[in-house]
N, CA, C and O atoms as a GROMACS GRO file, in nm:
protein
  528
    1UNK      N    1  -2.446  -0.824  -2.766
    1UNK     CA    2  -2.436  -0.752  -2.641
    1UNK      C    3  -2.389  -0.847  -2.532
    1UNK      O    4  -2.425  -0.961  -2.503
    2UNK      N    5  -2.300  -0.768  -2.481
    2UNK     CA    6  -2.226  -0.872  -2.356
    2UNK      C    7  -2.315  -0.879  -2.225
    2UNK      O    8  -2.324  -0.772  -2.164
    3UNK      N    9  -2.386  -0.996  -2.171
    3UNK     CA   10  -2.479  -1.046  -2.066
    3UNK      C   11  -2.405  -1.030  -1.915
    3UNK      O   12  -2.285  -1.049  -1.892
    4UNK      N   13  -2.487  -0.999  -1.841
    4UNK     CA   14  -2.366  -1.003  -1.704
    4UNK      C   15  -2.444  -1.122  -1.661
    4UNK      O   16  -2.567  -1.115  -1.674
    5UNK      N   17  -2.386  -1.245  -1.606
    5UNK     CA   18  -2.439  -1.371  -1.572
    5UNK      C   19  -2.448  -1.367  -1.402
    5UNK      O   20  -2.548  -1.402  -1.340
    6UNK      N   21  -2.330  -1.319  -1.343
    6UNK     CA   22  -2.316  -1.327  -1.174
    6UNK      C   23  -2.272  -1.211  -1.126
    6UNK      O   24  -2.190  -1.131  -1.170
    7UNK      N   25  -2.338  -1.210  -1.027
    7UNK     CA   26  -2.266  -1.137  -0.957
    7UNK      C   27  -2.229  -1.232  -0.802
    7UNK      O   28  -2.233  -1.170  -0.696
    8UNK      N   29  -2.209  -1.324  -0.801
    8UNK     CA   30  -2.175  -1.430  -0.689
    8UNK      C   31  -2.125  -1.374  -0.556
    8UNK      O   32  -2.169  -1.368  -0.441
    9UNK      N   33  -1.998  -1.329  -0.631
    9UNK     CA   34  -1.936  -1.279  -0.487
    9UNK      C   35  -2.026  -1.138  -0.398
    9UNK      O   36  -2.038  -1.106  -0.280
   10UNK      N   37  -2.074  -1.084  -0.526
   10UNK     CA   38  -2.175  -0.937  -0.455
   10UNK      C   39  -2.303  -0.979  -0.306
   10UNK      O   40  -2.319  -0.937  -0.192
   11UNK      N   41  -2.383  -1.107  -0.414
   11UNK     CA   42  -2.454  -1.162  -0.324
   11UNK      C   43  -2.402  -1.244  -0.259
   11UNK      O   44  -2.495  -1.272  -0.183
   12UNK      N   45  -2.277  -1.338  -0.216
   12UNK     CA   46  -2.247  -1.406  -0.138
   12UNK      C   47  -2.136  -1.415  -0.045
   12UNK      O   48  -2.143  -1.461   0.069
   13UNK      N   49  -2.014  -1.359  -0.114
   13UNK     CA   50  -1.916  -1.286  -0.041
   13UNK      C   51  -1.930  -1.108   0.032
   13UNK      O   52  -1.909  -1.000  -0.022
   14UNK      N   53  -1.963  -1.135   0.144
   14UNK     CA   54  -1.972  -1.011   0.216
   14UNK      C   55  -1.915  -1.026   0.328
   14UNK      O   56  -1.952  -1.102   0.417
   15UNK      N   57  -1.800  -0.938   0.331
   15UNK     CA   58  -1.706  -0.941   0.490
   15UNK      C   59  -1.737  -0.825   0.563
   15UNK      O   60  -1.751  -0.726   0.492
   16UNK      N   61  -1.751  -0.809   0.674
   16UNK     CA   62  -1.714  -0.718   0.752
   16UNK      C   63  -1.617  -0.718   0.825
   16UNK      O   64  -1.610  -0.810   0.906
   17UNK      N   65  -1.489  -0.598   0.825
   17UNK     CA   66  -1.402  -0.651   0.863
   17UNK      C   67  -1.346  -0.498   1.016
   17UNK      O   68  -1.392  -0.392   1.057
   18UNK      N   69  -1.281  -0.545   1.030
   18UNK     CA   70  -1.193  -0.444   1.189
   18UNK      C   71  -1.306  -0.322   1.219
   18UNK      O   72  -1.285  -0.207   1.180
   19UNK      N   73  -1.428  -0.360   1.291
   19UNK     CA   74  -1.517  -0.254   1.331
   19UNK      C   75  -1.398  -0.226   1.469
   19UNK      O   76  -1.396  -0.314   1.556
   20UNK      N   77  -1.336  -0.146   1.480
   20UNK     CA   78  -1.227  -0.169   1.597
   20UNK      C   79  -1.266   0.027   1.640
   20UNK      O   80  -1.322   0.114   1.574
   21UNK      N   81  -1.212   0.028   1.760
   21UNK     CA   82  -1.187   0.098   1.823
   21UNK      C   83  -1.054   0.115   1.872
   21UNK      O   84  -1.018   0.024   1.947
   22UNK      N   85  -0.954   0.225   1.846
   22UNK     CA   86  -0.829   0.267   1.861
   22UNK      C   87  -0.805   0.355   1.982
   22UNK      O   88  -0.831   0.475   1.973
   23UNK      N   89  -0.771   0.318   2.062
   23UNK     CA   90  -0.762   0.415   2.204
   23UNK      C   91  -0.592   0.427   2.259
   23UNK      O   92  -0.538   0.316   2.266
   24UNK      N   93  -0.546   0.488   2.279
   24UNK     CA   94  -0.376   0.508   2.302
   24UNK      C   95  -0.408   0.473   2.478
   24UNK      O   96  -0.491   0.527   2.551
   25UNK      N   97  -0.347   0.403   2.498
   25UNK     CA   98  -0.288   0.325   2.707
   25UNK      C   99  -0.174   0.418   2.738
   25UNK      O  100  -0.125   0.488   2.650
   26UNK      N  101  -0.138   0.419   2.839
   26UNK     CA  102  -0.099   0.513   2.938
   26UNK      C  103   0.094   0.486   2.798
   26UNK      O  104   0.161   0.581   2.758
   27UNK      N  105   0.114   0.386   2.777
   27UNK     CA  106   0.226   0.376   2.698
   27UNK      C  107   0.221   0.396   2.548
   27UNK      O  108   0.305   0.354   2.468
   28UNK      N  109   0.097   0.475   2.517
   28UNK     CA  110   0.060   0.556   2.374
   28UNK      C  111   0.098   0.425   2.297
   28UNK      O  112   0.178   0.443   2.205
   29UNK      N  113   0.057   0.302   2.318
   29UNK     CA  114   0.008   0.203   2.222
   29UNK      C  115  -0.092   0.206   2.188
   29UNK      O  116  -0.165   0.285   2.248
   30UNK      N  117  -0.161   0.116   2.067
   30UNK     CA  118  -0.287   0.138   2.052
   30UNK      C  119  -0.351   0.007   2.061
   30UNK      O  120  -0.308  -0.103   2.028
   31UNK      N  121  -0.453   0.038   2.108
   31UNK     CA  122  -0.564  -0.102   2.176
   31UNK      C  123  -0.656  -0.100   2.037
   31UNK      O  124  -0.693  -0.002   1.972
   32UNK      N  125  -0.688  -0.277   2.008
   32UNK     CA  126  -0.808  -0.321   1.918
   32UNK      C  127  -0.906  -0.353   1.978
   32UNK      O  128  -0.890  -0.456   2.043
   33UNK      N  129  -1.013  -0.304   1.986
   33UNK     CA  130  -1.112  -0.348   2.062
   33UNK      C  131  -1.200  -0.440   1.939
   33UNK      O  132  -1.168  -0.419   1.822
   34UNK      N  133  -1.284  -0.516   1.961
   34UNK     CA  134  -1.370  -0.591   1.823
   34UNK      C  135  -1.552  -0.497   1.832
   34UNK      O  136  -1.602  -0.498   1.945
   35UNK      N  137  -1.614  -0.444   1.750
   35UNK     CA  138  -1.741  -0.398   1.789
   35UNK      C  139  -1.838  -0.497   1.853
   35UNK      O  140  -1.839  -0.608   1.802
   36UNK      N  141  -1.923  -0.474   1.961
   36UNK     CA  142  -2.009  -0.564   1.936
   36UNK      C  143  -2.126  -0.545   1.856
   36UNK      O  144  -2.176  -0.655   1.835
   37UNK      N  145  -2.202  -0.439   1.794
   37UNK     CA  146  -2.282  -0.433   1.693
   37UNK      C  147  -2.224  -0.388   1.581
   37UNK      O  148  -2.164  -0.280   1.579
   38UNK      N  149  -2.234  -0.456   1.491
   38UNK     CA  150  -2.177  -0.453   1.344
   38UNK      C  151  -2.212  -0.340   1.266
   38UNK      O  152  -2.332  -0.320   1.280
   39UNK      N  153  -2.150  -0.244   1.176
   39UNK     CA  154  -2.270  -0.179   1.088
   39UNK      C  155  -2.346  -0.216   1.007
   39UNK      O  156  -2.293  -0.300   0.935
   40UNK      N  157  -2.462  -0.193   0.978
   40UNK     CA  158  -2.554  -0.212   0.938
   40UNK      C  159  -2.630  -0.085   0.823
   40UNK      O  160  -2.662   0.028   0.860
   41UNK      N  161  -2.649  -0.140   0.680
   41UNK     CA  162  -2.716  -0.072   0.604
   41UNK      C  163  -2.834  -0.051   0.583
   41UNK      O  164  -2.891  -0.156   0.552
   42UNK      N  165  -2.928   0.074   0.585
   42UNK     CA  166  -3.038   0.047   0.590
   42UNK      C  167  -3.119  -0.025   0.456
   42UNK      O  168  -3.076  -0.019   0.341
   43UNK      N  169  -3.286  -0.118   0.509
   43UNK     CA  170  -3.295  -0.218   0.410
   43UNK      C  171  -3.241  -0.329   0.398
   43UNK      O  172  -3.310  -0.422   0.357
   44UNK      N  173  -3.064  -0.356   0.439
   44UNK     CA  174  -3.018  -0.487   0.409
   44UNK      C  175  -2.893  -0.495   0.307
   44UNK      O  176  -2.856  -0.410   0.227
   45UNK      N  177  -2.845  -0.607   0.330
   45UNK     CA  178  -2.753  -0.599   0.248
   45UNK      C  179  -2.804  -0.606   0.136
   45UNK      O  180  -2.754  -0.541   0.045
   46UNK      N  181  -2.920  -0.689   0.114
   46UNK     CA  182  -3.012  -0.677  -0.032
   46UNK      C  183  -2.965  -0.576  -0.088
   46UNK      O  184  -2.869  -0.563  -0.164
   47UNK      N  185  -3.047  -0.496  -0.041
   47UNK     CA  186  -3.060  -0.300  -0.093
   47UNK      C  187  -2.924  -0.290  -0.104
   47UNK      O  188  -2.913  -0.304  -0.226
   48UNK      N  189  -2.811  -0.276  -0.062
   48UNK     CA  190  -2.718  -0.204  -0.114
   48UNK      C  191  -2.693  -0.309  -0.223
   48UNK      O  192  -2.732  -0.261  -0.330
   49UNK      N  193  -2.649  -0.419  -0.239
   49UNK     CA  194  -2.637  -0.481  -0.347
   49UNK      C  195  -2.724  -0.472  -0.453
   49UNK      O  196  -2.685  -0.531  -0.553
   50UNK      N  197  -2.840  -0.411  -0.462
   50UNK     CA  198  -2.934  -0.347  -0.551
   50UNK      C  199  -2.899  -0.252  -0.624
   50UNK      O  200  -2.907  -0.245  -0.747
   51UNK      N  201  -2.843  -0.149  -0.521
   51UNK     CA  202  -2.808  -0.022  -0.549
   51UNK      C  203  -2.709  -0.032  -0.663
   51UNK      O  204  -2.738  -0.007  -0.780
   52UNK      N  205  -2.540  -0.090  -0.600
   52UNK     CA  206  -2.494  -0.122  -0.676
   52UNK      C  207  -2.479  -0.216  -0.806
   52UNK      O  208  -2.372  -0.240  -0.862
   53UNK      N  209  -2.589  -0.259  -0.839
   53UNK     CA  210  -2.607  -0.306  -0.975
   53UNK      C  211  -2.723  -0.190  -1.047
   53UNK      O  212  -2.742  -0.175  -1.168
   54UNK      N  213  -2.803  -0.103  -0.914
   54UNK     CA  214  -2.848  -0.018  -1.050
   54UNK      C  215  -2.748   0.043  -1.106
   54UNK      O  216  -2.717   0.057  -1.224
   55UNK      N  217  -2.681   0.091  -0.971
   55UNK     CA  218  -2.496   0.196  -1.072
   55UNK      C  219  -2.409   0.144  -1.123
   55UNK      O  220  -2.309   0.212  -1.098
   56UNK      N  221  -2.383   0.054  -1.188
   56UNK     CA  222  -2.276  -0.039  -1.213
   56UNK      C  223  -2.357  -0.032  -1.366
   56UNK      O  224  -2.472  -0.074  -1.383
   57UNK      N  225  -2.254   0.045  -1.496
   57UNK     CA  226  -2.231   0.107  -1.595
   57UNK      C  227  -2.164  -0.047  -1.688
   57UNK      O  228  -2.047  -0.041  -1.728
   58UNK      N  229  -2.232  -0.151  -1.709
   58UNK     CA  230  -2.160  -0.260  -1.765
   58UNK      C  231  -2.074  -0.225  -1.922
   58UNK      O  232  -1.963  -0.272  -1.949
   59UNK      N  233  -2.156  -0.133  -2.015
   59UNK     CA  234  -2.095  -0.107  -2.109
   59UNK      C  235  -1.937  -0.025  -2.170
   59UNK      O  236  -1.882   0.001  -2.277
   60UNK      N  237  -1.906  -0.005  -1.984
   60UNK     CA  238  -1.772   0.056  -1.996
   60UNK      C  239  -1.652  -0.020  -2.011
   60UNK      O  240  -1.539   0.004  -2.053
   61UNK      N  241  -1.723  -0.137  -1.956
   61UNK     CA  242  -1.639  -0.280  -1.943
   61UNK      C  243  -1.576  -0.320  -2.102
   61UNK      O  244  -1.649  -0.396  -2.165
   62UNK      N  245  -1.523  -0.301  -2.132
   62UNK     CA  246  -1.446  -0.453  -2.268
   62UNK      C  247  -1.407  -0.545  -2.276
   62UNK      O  248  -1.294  -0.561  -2.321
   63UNK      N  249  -1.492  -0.661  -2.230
   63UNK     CA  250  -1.470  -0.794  -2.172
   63UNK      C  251  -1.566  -0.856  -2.251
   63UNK      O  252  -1.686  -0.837  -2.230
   64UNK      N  253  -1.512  -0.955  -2.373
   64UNK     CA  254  -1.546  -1.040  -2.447
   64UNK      C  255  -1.593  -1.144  -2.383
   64UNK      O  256  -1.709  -1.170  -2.415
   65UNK      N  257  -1.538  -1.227  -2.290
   65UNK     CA  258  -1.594  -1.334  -2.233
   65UNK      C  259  -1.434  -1.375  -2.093
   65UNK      O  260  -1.312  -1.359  -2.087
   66UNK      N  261  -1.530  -1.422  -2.022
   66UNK     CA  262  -1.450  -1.454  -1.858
   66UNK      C  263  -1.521  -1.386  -1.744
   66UNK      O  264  -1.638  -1.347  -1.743
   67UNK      N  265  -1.422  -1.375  -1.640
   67UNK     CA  266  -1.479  -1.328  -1.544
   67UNK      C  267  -1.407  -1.266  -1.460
   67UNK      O  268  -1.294  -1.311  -1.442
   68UNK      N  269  -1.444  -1.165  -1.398
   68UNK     CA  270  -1.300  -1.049  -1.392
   68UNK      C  271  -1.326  -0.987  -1.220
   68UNK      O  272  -1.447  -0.974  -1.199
   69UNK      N  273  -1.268  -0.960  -1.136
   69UNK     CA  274  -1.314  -0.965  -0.991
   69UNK      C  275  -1.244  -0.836  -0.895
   69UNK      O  276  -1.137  -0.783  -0.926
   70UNK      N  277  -1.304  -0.809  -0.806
   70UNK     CA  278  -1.234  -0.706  -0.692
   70UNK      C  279  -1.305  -0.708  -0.622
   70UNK      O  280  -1.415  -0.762  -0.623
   71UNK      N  281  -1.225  -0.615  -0.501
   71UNK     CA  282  -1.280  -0.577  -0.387
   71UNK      C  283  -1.280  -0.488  -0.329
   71UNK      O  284  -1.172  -0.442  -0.290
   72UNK      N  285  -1.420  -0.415  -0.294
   72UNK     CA  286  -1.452  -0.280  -0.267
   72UNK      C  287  -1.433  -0.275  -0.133
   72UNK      O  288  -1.524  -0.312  -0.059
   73UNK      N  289  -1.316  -0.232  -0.082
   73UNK     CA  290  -1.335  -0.134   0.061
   73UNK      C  291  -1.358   0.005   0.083
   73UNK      O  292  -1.329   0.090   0.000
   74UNK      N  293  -1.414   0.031   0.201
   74UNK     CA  294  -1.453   0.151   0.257
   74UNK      C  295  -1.459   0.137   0.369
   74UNK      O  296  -1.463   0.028   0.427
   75UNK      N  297  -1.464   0.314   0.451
   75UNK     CA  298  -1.474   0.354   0.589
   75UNK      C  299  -1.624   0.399   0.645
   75UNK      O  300  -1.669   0.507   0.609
   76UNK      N  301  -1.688   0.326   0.721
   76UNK     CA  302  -1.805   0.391   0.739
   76UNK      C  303  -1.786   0.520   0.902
   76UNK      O  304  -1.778   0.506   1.024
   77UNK      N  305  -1.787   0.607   0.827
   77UNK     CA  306  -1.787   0.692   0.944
   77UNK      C  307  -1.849   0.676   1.105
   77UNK      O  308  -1.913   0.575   1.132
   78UNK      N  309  -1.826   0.786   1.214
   78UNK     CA  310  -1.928   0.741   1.299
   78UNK      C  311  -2.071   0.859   1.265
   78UNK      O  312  -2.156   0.886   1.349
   79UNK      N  313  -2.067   0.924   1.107
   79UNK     CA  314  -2.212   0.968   1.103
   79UNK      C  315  -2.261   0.880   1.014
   79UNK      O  316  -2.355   0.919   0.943
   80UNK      N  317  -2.211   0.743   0.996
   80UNK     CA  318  -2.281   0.694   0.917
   80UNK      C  319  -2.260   0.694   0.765
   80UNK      O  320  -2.321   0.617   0.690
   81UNK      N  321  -2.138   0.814   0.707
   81UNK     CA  322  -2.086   0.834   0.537
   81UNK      C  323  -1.998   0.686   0.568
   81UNK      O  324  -1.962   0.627   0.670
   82UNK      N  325  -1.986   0.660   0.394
   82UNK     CA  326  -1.904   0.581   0.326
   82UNK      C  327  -1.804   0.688   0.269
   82UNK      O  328  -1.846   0.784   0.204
   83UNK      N  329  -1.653   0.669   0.299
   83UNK     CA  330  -1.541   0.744   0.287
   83UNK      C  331  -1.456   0.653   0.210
   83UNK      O  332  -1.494   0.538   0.186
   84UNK      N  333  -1.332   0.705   0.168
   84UNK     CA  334  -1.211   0.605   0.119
   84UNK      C  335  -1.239   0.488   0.061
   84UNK      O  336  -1.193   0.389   0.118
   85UNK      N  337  -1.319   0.464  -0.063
   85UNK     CA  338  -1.417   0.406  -0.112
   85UNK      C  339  -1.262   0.370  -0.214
   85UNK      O  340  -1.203   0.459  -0.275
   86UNK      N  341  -1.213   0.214  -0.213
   86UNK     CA  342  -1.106   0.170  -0.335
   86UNK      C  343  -1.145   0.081  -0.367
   86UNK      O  344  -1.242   0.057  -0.294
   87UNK      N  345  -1.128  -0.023  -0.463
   87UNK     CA  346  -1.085  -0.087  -0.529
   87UNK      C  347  -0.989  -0.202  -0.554
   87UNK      O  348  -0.952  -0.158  -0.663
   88UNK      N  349  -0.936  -0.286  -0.544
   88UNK     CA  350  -0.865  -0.391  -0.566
   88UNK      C  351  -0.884  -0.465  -0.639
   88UNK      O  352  -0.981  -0.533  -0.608
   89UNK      N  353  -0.815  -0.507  -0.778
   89UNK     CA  354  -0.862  -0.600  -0.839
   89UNK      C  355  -0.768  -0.559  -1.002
   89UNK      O  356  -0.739  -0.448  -1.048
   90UNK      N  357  -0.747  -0.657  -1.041
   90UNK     CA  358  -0.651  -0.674  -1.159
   90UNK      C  359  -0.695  -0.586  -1.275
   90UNK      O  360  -0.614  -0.521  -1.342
   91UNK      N  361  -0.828  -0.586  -1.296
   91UNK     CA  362  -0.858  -0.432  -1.408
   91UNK      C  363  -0.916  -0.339  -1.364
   91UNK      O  364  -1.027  -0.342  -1.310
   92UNK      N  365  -0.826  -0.217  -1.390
   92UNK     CA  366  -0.831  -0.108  -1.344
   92UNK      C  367  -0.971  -0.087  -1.394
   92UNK      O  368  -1.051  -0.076  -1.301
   93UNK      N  369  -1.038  -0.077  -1.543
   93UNK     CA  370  -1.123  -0.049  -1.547
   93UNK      C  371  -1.265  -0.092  -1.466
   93UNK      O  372  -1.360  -0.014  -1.459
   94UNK      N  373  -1.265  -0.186  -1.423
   94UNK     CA  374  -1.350  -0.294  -1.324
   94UNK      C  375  -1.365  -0.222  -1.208
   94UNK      O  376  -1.457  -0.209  -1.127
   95UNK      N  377  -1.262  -0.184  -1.217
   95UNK     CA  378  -1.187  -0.120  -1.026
   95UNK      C  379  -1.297   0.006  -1.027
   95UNK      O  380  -1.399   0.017  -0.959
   96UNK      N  381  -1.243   0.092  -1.123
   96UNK     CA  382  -1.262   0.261  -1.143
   96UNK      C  383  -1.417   0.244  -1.146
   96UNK      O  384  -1.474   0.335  -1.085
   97UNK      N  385  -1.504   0.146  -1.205
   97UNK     CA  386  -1.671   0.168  -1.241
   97UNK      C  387  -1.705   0.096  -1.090
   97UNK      O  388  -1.822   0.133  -1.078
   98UNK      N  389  -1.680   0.027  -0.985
   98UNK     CA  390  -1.749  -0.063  -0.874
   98UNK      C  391  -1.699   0.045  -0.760
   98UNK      O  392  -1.752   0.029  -0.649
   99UNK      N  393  -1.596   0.160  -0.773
   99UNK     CA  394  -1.558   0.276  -0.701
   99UNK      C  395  -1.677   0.390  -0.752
   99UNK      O  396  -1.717   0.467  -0.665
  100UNK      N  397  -1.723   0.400  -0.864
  100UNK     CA  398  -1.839   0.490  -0.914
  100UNK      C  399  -1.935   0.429  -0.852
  100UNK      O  400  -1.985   0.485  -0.754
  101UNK      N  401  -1.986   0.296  -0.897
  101UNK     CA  402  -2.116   0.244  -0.871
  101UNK      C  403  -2.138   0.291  -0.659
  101UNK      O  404  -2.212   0.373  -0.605
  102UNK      N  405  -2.071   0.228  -0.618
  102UNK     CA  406  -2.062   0.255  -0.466
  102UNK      C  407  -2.036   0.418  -0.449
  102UNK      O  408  -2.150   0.460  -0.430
  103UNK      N  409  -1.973   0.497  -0.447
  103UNK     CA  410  -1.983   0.627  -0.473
  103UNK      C  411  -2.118   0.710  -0.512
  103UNK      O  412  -2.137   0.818  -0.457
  104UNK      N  413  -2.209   0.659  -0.606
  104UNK     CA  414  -2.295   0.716  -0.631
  104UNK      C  415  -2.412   0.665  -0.525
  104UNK      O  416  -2.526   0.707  -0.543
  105UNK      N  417  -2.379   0.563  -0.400
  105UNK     CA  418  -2.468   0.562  -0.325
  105UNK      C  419  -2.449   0.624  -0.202
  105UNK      O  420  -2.340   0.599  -0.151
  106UNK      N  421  -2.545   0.718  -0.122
  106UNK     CA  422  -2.573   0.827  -0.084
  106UNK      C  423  -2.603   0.791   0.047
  106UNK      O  424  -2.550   0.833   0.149
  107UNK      N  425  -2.724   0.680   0.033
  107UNK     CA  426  -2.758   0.641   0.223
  107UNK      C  427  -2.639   0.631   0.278
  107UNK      O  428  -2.522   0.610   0.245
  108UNK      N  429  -2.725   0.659   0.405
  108UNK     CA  430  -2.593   0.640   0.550
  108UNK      C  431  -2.629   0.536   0.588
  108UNK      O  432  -2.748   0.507   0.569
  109UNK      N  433  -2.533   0.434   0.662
  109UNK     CA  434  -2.544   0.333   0.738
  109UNK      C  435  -2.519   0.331   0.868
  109UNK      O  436  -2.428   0.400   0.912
  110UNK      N  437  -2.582   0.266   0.935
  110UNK     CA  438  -2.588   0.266   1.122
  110UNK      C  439  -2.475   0.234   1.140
  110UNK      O  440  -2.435   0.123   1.105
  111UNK      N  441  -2.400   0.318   1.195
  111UNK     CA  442  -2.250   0.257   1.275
  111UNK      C  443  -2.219   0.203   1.372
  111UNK      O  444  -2.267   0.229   1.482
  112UNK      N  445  -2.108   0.094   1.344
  112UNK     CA  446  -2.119  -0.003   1.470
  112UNK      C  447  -2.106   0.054   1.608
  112UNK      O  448  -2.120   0.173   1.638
  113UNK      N  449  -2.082  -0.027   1.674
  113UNK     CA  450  -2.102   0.031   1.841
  113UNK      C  451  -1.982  -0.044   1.887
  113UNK      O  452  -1.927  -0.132   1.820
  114UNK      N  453  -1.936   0.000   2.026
  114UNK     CA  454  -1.835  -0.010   2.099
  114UNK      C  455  -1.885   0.017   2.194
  114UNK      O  456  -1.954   0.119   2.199
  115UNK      N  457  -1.866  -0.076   2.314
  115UNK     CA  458  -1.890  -0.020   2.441
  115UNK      C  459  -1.980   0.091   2.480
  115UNK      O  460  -1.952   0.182   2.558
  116UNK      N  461  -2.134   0.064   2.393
  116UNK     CA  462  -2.202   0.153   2.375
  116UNK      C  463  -2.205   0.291   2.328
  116UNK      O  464  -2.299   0.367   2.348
  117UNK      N  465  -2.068   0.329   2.248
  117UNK     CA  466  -2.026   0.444   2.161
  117UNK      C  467  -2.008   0.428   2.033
  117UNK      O  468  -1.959   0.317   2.014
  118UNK      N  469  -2.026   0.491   1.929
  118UNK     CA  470  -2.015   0.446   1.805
  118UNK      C  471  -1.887   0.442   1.744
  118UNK      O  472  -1.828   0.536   1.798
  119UNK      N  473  -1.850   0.417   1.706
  119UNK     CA  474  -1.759   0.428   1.676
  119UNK      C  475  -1.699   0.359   1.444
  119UNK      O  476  -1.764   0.276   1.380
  120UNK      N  477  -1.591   0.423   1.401
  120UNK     CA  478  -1.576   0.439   1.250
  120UNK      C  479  -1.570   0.242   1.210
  120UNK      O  480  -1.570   0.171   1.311
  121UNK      N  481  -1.566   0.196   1.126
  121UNK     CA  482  -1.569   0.054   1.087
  121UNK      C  483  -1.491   0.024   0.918
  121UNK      O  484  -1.491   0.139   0.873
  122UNK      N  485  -1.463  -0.016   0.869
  122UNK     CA  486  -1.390  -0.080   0.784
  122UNK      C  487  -1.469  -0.206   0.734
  122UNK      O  488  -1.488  -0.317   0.782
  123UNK      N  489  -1.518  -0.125   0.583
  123UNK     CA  490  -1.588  -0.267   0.517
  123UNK      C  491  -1.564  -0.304   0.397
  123UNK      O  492  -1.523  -0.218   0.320
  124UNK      N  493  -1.584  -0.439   0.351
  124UNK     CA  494  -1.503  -0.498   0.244
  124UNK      C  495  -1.610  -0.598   0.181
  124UNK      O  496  -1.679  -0.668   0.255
  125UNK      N  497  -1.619  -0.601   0.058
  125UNK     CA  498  -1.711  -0.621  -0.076
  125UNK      C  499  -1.669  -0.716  -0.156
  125UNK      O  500  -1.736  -0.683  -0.253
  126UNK      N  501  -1.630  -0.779  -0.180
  126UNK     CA  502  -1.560  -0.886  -0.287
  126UNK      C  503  -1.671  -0.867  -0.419
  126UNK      O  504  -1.792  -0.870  -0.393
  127UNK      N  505  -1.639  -0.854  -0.516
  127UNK     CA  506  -1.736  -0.821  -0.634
  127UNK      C  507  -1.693  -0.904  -0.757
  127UNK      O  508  -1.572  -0.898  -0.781
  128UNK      N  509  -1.760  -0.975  -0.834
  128UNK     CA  510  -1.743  -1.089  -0.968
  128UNK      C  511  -1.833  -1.087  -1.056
  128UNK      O  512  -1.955  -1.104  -1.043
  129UNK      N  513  -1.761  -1.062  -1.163
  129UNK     CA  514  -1.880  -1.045  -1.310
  129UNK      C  515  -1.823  -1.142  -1.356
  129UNK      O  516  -1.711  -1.178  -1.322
  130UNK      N  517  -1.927  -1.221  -1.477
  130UNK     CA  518  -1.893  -1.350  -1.532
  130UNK      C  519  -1.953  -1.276  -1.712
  130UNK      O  520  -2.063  -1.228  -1.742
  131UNK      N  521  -1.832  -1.295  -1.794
  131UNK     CA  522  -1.933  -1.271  -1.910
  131UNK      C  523  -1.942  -1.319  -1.987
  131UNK      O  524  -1.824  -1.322  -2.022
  132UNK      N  525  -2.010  -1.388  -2.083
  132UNK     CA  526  -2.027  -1.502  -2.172
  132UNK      C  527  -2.039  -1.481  -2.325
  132UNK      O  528  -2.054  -1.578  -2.399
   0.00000   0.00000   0.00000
């Protein structure tokens, strides 16, 4: 039976990336604003990284030995859903089960803030299995 050894990047690579706010100026450009409160999952990043190793289906995998990697982005709404939930990463199959595993989690997360309004955020996961 194939062992999952790491998940490294799950617990250690965690980005948060363009909590931004998009507003059109009198010349219908669009302004980046940066959030100043980040979103936040309830519990911790712990807990969601929990989550996703309870959902994370290792036996779908066919990986004899190495270590095989992606990265999960998503949209956290301003109610708090995880939307547009992809994938990146050289095996599709890797891709398709860490898009399930995250998918099958349900909590909402606190959405960042802007100028004291909430506003949608953009978050990104780097994920690494090692198998021996």
């Amino acid at each position: 039976m194939k062992k999952i050894i790491l998940l490294l990047s799950l617990f250690f690579n965690v980005f948060i990336y363009a909590q931004e706010k998009k507003a059109e100026n009198q010349n219908s450009e669009l302004v980046s604003e940066k959030a100043e409160k980040i979103t936040e999952f309830p519990g911790g990043m712990d807990a969601f990284r929990n989550l996703i190793m309870k959902n994370f289906r290792t036996d779908k995998l066919k990986i004899e030995r190495g270590i095989i990697k992606t990265t999960v982005i998503f949209k956290i709404t301003k109610d708090g859903s995880m939307t547009d939930i992809k994938a990146l990463g050289g095996n599709q199959i890797f891709n398709d089960e860490a898009i399930r595993a995250v998918t099958k989690i349900k909590e909402k997360w606190t959405p960042a803030k802007l100028n004291n309004e909430i506003v949608e955020s953009i978050f990104r996961m780097p994920l690494t299995m090692s198998f021996e």
